[in-house]
C-alpha positions as a LaTeX table, in Angstrom:
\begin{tabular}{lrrr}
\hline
Residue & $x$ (\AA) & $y$ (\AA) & $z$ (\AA) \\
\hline
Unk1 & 88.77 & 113.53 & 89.61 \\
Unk2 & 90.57 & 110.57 & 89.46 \\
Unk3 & 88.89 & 106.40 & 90.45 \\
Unk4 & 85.93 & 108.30 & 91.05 \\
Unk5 & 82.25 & 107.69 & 89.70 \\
Unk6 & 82.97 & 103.90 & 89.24 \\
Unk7 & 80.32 & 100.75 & 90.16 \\
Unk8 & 81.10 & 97.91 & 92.35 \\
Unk9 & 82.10 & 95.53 & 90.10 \\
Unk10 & 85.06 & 97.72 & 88.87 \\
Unk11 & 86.12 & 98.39 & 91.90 \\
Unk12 & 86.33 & 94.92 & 93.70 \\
Unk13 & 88.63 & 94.50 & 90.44 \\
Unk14 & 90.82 & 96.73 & 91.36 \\
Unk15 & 90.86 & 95.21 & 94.77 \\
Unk16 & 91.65 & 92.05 & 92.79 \\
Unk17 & 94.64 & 93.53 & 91.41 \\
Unk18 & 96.03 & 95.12 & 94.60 \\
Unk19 & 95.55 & 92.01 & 96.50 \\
Unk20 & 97.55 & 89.69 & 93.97 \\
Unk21 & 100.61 & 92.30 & 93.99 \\
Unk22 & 100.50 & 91.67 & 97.84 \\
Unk23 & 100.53 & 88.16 & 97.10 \\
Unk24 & 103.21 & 88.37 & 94.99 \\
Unk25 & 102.01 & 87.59 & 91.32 \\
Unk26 & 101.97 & 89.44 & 88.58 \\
Unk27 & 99.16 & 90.22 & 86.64 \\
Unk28 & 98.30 & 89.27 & 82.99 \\
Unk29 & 97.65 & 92.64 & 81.69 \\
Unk30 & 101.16 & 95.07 & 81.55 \\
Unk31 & 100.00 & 98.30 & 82.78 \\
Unk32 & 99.05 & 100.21 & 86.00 \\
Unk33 & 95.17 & 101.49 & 85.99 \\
Unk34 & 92.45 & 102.25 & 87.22 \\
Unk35 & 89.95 & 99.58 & 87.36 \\
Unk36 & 87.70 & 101.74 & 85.64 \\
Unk37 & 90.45 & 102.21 & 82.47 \\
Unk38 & 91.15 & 98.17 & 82.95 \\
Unk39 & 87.55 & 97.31 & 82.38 \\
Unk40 & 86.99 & 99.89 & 79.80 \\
Unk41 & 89.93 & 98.75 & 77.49 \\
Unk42 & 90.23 & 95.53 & 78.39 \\
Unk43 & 90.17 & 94.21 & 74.99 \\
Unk44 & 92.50 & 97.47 & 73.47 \\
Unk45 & 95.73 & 97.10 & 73.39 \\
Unk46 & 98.28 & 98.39 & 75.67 \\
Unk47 & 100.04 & 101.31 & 74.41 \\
Unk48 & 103.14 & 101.23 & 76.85 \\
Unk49 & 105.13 & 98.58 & 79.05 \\
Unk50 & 105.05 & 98.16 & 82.38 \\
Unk51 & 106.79 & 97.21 & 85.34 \\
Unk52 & 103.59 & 95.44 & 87.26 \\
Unk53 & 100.83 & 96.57 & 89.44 \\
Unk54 & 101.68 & 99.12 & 92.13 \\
Unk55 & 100.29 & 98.12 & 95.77 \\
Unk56 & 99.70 & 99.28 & 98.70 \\
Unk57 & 102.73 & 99.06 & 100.81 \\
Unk58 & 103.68 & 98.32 & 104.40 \\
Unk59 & 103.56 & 101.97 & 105.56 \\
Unk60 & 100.42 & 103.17 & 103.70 \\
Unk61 & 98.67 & 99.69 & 105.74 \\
Unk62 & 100.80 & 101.17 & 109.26 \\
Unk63 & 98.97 & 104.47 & 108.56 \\
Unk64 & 95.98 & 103.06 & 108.19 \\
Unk65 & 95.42 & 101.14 & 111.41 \\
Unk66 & 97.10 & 104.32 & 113.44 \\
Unk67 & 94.52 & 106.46 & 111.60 \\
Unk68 & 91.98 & 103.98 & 113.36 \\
Unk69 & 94.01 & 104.13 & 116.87 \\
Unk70 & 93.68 & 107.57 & 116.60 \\
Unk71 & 90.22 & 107.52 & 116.09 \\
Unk72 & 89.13 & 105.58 & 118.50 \\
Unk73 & 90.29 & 107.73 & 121.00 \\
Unk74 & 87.19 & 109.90 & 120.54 \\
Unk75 & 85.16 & 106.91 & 121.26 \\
Unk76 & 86.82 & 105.35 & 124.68 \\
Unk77 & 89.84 & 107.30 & 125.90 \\
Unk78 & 90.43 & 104.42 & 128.28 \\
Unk79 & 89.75 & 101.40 & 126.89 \\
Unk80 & 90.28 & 98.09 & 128.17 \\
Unk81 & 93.24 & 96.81 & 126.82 \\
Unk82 & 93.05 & 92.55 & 126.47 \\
Unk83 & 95.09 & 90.93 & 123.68 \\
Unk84 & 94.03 & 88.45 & 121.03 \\
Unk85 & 95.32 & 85.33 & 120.13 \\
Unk86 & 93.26 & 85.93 & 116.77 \\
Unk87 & 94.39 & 88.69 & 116.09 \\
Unk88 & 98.25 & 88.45 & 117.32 \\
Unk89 & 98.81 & 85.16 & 114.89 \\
Unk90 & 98.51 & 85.77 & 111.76 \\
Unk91 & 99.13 & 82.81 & 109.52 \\
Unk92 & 102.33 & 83.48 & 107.50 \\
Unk93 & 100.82 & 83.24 & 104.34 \\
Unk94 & 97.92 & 85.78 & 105.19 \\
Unk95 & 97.62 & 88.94 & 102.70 \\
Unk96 & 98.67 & 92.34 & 103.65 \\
Unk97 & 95.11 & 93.32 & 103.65 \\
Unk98 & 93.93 & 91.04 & 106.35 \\
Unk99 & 93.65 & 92.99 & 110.04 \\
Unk100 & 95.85 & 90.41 & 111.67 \\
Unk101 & 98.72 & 91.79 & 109.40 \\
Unk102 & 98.85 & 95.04 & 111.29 \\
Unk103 & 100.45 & 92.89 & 114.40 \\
Unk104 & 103.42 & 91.71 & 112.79 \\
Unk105 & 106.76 & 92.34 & 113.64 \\
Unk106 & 107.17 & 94.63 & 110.89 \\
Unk107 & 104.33 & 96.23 & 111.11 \\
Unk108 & 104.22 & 97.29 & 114.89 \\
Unk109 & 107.94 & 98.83 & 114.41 \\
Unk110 & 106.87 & 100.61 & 111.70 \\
Unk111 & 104.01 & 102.49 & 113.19 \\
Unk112 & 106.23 & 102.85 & 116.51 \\
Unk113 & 108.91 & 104.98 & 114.86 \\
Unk114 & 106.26 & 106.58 & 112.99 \\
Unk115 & 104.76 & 107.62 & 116.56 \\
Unk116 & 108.20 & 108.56 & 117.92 \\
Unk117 & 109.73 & 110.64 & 114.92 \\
Unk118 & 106.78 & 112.68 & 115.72 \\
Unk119 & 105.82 & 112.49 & 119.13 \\
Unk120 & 109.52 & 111.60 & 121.01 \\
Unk121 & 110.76 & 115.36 & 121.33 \\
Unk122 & 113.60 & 114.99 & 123.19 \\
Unk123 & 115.13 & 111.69 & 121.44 \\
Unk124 & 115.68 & 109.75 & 124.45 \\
Unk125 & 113.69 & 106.63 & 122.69 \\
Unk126 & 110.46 & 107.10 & 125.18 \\
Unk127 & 107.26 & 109.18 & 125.70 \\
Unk128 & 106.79 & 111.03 & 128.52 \\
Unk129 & 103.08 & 111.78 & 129.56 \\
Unk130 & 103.43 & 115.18 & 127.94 \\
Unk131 & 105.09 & 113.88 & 124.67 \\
Unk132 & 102.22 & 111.22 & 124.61 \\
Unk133 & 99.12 & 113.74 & 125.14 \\
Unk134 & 100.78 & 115.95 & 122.64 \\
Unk135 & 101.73 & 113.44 & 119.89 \\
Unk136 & 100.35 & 113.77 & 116.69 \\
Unk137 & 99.88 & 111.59 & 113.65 \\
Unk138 & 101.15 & 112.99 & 110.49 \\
Unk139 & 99.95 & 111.05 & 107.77 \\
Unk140 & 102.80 & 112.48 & 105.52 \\
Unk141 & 105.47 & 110.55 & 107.73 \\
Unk142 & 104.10 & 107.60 & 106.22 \\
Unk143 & 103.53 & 109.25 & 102.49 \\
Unk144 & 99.55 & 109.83 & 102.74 \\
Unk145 & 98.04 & 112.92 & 102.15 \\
Unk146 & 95.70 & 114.37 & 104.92 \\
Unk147 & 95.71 & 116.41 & 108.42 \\
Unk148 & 97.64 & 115.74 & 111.12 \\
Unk149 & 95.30 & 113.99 & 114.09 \\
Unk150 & 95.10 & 114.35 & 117.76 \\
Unk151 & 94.13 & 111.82 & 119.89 \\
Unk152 & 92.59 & 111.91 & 123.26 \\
Unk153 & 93.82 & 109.33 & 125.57 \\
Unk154 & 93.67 & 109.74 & 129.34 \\
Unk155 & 96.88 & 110.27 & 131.48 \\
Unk156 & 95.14 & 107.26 & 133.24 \\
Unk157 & 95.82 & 104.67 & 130.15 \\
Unk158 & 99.03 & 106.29 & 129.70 \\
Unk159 & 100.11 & 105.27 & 133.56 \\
Unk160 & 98.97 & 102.19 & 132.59 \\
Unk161 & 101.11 & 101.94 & 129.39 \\
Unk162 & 103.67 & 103.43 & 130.88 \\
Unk163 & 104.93 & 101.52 & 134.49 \\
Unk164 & 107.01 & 102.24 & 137.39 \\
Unk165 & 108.92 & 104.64 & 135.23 \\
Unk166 & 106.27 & 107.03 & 133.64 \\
Unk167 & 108.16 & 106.40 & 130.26 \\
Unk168 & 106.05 & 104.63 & 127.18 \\
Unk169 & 108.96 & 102.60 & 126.04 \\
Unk170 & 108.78 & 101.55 & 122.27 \\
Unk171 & 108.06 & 97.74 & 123.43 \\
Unk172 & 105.02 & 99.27 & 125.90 \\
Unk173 & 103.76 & 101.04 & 122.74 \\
Unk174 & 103.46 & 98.07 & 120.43 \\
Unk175 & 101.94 & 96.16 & 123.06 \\
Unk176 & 99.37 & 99.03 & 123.07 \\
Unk177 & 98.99 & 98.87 & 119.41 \\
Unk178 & 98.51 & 95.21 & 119.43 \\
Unk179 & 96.34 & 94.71 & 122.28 \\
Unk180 & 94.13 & 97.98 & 121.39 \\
Unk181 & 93.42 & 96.24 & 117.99 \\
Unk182 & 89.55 & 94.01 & 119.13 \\
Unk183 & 88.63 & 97.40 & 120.16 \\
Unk184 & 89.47 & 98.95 & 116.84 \\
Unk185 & 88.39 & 96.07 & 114.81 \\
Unk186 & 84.86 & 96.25 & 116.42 \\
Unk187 & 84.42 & 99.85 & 115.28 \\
Unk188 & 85.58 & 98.87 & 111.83 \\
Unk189 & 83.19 & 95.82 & 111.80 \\
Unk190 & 80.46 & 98.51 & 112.09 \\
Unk191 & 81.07 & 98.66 & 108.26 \\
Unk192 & 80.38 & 95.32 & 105.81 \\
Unk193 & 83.86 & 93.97 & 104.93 \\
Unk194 & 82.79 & 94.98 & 101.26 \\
Unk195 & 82.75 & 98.80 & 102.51 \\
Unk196 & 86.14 & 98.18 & 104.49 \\
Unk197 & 87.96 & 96.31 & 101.38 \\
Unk198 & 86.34 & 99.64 & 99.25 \\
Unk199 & 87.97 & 101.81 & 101.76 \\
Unk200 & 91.22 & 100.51 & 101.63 \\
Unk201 & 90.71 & 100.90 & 96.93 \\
Unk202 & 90.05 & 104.19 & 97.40 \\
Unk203 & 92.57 & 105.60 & 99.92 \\
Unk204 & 95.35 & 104.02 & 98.27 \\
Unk205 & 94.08 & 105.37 & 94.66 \\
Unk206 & 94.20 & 108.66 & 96.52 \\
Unk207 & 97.96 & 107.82 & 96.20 \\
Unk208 & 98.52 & 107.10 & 92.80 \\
Unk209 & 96.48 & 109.83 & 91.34 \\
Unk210 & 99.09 & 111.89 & 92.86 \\
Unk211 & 101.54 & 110.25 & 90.47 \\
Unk212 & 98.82 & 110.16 & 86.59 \\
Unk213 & 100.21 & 113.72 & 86.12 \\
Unk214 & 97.88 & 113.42 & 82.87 \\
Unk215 & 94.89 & 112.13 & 84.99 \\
Unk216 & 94.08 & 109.18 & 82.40 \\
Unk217 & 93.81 & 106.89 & 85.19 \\
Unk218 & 96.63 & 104.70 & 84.46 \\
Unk219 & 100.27 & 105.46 & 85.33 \\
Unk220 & 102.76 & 105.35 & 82.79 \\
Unk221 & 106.57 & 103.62 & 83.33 \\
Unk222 & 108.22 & 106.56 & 84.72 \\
Unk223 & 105.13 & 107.71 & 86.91 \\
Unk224 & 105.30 & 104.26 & 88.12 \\
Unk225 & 109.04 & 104.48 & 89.11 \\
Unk226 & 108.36 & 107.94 & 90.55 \\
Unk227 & 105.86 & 106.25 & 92.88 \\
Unk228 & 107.75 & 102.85 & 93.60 \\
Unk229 & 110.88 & 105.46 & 94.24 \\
Unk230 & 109.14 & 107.85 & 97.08 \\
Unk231 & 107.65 & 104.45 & 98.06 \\
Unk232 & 111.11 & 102.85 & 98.72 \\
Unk233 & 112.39 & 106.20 & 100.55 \\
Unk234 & 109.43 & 106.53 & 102.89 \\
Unk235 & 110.02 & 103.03 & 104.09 \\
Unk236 & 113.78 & 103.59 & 104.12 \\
Unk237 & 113.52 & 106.68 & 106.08 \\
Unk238 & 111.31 & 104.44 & 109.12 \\
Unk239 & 113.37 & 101.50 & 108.81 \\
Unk240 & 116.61 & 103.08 & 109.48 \\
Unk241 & 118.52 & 101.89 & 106.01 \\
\hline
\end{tabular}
């Protein structure tokens, strides 16, 4: 298959290459691969134009760290819930990949209507306690392949989320996002940052081998527009536009 089979060194530079799209440069070399086709032909040359490096976007990151809410729930199904001034302030300049990015503005609305165009059955804008134990996470809301996830937080966190009103308004639930986040970050920590950065390489190369309809590990101009396209939609579709 596809970006598998690969050493370390090829993959941190495809890391590299995800990280300065993120950042907002573009990268010397004109075509989309696979680190392991960038290292290999490095010094061939390229055999069709391109329109830069394809990233990880906001939603694939959004699905990510709701993945790892989700999770968690397995663990502690009550946690403590105590926010972080670390982890709330992320400098403006920070990359897309650091943790602290999942607690911006942006960020925390995205994964909220995620939760509620799949959780918020009656459309009133709020969970009840019954929408909130039954809510799912549909990874193909946010364009990533996989099965949809339960999770198995108590009725007693969601009276605590909740209020007087026994409604999880969409400002209670990104306060719950935020503040759940040291919890979540500790599990992740478990792993080197090496094996998290990996993690991210490979998940989001998950995505574009959906789009090298050939398999060569690169993606040609109009597989590229294909993805940047769905991309665009996806992001659309959350944000209302």
């Amino acid at each position: 298959m596809l970006y598998q089979n690969r050493d370390i060194a090829s993959l941190f530079f495809g890391f590299t290459l995800l990280a300065a799209c993120q950042a907002g440069q573009k990268p010397q070399d004109e075509t989309v691969s696979s680190p392991q086709s960038a290292v290999a032909g490095a010094d061939t040359a390229v055999a069709e134009s391109s329109e830069g490096i394809v990233g990880p976007d906001e939603a694939f990151f959004a699905e990510r760290y709701l993945d790892q809410v989700f999770r968690y729930s397995t663990e502690n199904n009550s946690p403590s819930l105590e926010p972080s001034v670390a982890l709330t302030r992320s400098a403006p300049a920070g990359s897309a990949f650091d943790f602290a990015a999942n607690f911006s503005d942006k960020r925390l609305g995205l994964m909220v209507k995620a939760l509620y165009l799949q959780g918020d059955a009656d459309k009133d804008g709020a969970l009840t306690e019954a929408e909130f134990s039954s809510l799912k996470l549909d990874p193909s809301v946010l364009g990533v392949s996989g099965e949809a996830l339960t999770h198995s937080y108590s009725e007693t966190l969601f009276a605590r989320l909740s209020g007087d009103d026994a409604l999880l308004q969409a400002d209670e639930c990104a306060t719950f996002l935020r503040d759940i986040g040291s919890s979540v970050k500790a599990v992740l920590d478990r792993q080197s940052a090496q094996d998290q950065r990996l993690a991210v390489i490979r998940a989001w190369e998950k995505i574009l081998g959906r789009y090298d309809a050939d398999q060569n590990g690169s993606l040609s101009l109009q597989e590229q527009r294909d993805l940047r396209k769905d991309r665009t939609q996806i992001l659309g579709r959350l944000l209302g536009e």
